[in-house]
Biopython code that builds the backbone (N, CA, C, O; Angstrom):
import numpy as np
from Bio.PDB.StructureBuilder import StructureBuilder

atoms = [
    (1, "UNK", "N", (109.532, 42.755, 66.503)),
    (1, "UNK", "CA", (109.983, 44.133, 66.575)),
    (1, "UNK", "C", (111.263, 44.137, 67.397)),
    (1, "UNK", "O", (111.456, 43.689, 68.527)),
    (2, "UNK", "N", (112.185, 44.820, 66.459)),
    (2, "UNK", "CA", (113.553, 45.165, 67.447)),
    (2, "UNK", "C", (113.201, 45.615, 68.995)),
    (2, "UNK", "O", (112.123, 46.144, 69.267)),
    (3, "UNK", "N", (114.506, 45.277, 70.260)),
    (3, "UNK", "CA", (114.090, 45.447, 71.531)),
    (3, "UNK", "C", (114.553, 46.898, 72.271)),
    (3, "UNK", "O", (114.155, 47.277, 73.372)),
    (4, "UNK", "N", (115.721, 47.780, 71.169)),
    (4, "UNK", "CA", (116.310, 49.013, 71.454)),
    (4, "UNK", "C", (116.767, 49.189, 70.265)),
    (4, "UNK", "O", (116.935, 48.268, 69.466)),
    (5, "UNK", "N", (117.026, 50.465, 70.026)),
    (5, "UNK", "CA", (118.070, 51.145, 68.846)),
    (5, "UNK", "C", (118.268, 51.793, 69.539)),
    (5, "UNK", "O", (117.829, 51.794, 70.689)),
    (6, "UNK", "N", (119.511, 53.080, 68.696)),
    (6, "UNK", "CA", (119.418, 54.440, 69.004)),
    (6, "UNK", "C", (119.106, 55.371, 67.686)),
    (6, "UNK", "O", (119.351, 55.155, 66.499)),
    (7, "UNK", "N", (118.659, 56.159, 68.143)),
    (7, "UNK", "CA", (118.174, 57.031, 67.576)),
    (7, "UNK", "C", (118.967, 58.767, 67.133)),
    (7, "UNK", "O", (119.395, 59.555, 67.976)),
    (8, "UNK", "N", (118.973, 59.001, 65.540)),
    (8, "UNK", "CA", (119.452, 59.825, 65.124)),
    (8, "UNK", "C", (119.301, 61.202, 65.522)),
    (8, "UNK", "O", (118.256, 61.762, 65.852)),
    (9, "UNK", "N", (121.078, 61.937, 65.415)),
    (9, "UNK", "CA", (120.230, 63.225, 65.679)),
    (9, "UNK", "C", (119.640, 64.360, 64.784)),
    (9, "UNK", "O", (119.473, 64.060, 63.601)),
    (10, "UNK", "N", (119.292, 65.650, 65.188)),
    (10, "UNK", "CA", (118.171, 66.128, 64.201)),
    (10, "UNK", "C", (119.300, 66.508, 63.233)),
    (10, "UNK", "O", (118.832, 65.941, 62.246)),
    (11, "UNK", "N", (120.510, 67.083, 62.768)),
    (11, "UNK", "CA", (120.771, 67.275, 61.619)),
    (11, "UNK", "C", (121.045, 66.501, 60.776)),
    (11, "UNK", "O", (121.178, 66.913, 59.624)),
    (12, "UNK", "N", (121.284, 64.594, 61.205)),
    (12, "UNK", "CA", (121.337, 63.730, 60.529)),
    (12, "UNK", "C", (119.972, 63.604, 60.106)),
    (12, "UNK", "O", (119.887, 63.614, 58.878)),
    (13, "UNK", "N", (118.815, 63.481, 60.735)),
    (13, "UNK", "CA", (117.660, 63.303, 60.132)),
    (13, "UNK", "C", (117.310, 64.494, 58.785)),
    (13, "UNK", "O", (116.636, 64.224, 57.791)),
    (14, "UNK", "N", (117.823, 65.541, 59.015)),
    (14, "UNK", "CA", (117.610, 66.795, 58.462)),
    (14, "UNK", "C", (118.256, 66.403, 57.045)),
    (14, "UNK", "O", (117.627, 66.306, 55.992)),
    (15, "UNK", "N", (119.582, 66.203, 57.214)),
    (15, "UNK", "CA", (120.411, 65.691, 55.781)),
    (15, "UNK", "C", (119.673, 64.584, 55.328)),
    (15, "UNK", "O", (119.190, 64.751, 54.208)),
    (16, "UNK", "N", (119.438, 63.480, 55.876)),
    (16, "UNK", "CA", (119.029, 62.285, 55.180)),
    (16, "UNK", "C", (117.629, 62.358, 54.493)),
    (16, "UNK", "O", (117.357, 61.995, 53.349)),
    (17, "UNK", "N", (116.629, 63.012, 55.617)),
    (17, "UNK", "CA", (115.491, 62.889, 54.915)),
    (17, "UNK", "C", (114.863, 64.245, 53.956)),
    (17, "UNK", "O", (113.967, 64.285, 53.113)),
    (18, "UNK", "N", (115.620, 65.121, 54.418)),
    (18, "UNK", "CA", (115.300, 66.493, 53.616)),
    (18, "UNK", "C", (113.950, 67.162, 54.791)),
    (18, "UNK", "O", (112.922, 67.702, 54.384)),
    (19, "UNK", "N", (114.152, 67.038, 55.638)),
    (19, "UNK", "CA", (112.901, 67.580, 56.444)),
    (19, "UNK", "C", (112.823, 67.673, 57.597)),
    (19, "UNK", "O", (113.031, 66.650, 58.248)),
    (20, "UNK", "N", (112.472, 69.012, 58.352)),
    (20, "UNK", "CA", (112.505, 69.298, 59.275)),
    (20, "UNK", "C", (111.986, 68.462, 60.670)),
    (20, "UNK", "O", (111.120, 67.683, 60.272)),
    (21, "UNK", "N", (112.142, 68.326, 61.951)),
    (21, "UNK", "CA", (110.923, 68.346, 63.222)),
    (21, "UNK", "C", (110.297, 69.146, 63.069)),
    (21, "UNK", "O", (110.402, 70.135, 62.344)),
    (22, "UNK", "N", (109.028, 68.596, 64.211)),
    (22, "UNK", "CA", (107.569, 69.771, 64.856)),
    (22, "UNK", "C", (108.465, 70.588, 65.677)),
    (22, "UNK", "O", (109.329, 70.095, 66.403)),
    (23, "UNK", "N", (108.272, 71.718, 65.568)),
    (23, "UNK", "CA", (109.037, 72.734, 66.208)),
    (23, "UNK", "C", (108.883, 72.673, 67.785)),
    (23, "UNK", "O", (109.790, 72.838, 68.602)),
    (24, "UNK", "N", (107.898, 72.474, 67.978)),
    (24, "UNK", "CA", (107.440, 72.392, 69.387)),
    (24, "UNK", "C", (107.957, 71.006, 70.170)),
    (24, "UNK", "O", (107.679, 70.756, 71.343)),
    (25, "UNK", "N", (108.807, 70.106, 69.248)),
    (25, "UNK", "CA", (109.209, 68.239, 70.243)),
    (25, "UNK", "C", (110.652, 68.660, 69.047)),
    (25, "UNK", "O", (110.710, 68.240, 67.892)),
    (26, "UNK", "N", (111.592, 69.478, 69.645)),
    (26, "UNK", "CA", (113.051, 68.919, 69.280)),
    (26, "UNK", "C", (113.147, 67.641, 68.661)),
    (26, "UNK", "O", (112.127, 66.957, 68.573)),
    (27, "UNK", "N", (114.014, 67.309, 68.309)),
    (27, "UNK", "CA", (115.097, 65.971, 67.792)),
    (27, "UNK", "C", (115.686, 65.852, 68.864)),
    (27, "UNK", "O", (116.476, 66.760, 69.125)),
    (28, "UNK", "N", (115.504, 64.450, 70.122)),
    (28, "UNK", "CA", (116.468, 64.322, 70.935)),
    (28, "UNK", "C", (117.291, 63.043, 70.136)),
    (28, "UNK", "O", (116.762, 62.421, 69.214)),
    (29, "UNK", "N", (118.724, 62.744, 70.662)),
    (29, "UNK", "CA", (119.254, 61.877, 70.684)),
    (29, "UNK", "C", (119.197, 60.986, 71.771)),
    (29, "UNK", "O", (119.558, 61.209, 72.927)),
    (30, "UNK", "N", (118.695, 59.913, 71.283)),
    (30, "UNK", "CA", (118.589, 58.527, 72.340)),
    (30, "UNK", "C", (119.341, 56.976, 72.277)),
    (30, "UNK", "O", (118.964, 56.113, 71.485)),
    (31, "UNK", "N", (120.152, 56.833, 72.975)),
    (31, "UNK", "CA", (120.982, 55.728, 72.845)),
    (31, "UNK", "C", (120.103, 54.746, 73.410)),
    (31, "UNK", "O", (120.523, 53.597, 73.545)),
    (32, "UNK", "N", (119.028, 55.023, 73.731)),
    (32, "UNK", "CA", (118.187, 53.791, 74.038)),
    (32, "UNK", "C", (116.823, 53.781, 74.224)),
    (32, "UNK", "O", (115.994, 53.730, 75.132)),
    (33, "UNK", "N", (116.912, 53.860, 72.836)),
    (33, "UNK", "CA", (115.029, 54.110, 72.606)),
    (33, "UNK", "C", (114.081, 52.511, 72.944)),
    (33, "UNK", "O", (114.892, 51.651, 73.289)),
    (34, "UNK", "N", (113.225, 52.189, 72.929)),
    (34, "UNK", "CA", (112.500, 51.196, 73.631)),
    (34, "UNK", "C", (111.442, 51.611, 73.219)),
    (34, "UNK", "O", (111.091, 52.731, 72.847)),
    (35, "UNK", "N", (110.595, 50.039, 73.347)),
    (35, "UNK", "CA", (109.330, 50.257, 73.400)),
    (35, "UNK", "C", (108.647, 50.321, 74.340)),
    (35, "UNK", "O", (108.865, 49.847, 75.455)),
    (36, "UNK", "N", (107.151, 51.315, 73.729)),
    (36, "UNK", "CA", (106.643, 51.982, 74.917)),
    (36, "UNK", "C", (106.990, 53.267, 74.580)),
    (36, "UNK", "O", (106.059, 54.069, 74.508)),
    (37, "UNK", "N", (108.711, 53.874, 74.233)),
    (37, "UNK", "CA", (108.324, 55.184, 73.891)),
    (37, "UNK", "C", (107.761, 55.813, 73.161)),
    (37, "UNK", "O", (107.492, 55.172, 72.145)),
    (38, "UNK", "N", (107.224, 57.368, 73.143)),
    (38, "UNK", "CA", (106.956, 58.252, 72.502)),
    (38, "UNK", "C", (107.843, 58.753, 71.199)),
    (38, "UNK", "O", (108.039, 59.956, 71.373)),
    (39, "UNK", "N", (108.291, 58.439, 70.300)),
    (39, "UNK", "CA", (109.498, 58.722, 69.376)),
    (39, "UNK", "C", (109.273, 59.573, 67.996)),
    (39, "UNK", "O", (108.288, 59.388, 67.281)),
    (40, "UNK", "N", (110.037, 60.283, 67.779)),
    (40, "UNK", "CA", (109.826, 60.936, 66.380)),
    (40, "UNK", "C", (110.133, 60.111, 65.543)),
    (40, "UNK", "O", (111.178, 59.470, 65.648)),
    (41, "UNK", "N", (108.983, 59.894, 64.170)),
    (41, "UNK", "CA", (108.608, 58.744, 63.291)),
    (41, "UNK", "C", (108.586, 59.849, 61.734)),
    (41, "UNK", "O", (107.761, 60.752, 61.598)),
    (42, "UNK", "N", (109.515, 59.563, 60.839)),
    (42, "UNK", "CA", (109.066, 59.482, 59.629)),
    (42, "UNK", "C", (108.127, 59.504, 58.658)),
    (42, "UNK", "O", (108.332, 58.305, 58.466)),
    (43, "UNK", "N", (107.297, 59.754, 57.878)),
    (43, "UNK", "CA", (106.217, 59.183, 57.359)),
    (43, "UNK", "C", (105.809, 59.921, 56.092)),
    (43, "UNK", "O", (105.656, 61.142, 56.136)),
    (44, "UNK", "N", (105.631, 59.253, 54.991)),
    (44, "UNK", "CA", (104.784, 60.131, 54.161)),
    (44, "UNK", "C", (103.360, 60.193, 54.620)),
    (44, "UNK", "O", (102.881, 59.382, 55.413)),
    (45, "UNK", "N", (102.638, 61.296, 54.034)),
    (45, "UNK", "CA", (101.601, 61.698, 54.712)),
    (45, "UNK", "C", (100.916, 62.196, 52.927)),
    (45, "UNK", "O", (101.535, 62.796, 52.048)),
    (46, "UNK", "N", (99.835, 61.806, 52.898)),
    (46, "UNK", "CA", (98.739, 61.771, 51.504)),
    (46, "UNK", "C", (98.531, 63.609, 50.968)),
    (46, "UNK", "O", (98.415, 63.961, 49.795)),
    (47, "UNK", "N", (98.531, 64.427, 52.027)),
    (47, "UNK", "CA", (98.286, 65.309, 52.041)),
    (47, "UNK", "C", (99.027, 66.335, 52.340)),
    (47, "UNK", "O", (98.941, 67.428, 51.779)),
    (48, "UNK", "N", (100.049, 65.960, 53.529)),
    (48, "UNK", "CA", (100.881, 66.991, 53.452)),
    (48, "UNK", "C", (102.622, 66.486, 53.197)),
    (48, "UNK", "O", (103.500, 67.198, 53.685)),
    (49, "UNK", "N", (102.971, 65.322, 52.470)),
    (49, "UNK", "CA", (103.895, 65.040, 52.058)),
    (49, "UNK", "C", (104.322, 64.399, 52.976)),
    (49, "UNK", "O", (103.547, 63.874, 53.775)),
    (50, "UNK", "N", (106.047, 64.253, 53.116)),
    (50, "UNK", "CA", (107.229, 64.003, 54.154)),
    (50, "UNK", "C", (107.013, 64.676, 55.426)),
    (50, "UNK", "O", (106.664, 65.854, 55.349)),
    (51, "UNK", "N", (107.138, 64.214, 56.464)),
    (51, "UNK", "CA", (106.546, 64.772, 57.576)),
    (51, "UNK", "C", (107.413, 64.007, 58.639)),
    (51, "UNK", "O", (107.855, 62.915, 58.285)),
    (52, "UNK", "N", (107.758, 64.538, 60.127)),
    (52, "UNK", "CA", (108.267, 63.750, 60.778)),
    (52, "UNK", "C", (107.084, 63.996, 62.509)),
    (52, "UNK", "O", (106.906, 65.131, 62.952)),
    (53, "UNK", "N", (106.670, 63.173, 62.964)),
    (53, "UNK", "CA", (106.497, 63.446, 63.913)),
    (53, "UNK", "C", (105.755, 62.396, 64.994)),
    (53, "UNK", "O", (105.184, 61.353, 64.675)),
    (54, "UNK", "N", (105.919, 62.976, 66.465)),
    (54, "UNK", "CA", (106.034, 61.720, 67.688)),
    (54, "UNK", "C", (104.850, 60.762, 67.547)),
    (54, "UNK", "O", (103.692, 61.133, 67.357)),
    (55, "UNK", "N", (105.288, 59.386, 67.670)),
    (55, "UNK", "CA", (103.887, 58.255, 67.492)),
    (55, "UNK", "C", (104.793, 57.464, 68.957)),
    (55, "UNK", "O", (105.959, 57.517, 69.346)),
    (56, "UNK", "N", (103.415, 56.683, 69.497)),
    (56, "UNK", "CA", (103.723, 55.936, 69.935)),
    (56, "UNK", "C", (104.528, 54.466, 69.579)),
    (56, "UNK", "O", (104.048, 53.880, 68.609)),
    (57, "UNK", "N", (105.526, 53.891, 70.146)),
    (57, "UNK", "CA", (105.968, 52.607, 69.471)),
    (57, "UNK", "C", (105.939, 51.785, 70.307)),
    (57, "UNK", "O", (106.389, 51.725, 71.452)),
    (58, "UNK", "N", (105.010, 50.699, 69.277)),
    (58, "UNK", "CA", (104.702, 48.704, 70.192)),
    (58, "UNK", "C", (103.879, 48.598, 68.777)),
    (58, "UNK", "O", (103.695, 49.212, 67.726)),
    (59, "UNK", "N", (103.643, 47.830, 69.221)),
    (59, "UNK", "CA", (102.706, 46.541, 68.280)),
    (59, "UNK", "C", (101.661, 46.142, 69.030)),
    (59, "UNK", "O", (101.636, 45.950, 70.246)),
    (60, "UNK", "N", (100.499, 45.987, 67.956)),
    (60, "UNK", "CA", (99.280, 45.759, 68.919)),
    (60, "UNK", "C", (98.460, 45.109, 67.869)),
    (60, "UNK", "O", (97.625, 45.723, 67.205)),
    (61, "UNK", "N", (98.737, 43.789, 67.734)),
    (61, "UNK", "CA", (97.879, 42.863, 66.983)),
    (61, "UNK", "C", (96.681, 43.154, 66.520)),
    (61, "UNK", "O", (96.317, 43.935, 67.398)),
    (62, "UNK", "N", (95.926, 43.100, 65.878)),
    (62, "UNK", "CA", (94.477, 43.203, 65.896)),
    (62, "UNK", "C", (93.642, 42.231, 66.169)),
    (62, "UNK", "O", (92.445, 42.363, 65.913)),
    (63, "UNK", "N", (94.101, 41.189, 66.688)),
    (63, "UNK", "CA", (93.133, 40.292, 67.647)),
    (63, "UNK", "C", (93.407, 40.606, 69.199)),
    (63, "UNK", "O", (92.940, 39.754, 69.956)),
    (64, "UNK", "N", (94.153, 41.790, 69.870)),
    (64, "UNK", "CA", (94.689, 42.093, 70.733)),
    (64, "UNK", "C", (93.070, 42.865, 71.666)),
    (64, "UNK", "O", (92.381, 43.764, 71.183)),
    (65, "UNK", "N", (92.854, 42.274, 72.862)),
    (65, "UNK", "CA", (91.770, 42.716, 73.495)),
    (65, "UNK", "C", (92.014, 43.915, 74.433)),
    (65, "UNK", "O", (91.086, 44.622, 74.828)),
    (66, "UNK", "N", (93.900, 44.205, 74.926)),
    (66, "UNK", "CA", (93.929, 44.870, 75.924)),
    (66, "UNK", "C", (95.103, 45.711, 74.944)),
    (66, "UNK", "O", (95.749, 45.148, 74.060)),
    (67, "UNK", "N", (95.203, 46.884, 75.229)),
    (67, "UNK", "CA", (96.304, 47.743, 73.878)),
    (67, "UNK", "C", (97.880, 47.348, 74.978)),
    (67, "UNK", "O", (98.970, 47.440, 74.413)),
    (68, "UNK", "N", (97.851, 47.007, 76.221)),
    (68, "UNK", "CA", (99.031, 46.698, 77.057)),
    (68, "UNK", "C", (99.887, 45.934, 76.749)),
    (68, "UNK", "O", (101.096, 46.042, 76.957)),
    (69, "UNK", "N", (99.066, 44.725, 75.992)),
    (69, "UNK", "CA", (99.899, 43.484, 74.932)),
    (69, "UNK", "C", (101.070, 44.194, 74.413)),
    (69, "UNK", "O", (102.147, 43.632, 74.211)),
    (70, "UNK", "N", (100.805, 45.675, 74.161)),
    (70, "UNK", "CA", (102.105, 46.329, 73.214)),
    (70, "UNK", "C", (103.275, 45.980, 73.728)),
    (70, "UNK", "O", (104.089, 45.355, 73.049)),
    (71, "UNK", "N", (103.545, 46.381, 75.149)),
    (71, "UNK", "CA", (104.417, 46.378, 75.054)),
    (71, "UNK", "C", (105.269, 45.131, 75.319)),
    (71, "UNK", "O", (106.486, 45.220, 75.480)),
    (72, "UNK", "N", (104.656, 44.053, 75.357)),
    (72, "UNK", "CA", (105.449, 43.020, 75.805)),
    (72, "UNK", "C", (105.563, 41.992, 74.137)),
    (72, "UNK", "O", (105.785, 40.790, 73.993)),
    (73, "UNK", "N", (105.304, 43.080, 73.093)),
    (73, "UNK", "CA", (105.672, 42.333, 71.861)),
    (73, "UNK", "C", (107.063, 42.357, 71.254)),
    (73, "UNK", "O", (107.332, 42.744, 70.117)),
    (74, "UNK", "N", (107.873, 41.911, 72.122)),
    (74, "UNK", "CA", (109.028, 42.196, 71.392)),
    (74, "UNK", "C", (110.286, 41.143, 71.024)),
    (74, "UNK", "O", (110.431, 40.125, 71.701)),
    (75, "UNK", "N", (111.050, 41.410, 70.072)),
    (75, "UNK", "CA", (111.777, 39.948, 70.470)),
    (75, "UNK", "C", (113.074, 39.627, 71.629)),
    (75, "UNK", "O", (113.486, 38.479, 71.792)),
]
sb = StructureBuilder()
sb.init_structure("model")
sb.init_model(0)
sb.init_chain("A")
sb.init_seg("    ")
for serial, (resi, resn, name, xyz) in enumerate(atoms, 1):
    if name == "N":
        sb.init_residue(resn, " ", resi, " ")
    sb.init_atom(name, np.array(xyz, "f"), 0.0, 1.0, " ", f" {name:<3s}", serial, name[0])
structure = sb.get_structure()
């Protein structure tokens, strides 16, 4: 997993993906997103379509005993 990006702001997300934020968690712009953060995520969703909203980001193996491993998965 990448170790930083930055992250788009909401009317670029708005143009590109055709779809709004949760009204209630803005679109911030982050020149240095990381893992570990909280981030607004993309996603189709089965039921309610295109959707954007905050997930946690790391990686967490599934042979992983402690969920803390996350964050030290990176390259």
């Amino acid at each position: 997993m990448c170790g930083r990006y930055v992250s788009p702001d909401e009317a670029a997300i708005e143009r590109f993906f055709h779809v709004g934020g949760p009204k209630d968690n803005p679109f911030r712009r982050l020149f240095n997103a990381a893992p570990t953060m909280r981030l607004l995520v993309y996603r189709g969703h089965p039921e309610h379509g295109r959707e954007v909203v905050p997930l946690h980001w790391g990686l967490i193996p599934s042979r992983a005993k402690d969920s803390s491993i996350g964050s030290r998965m990176i390259n």
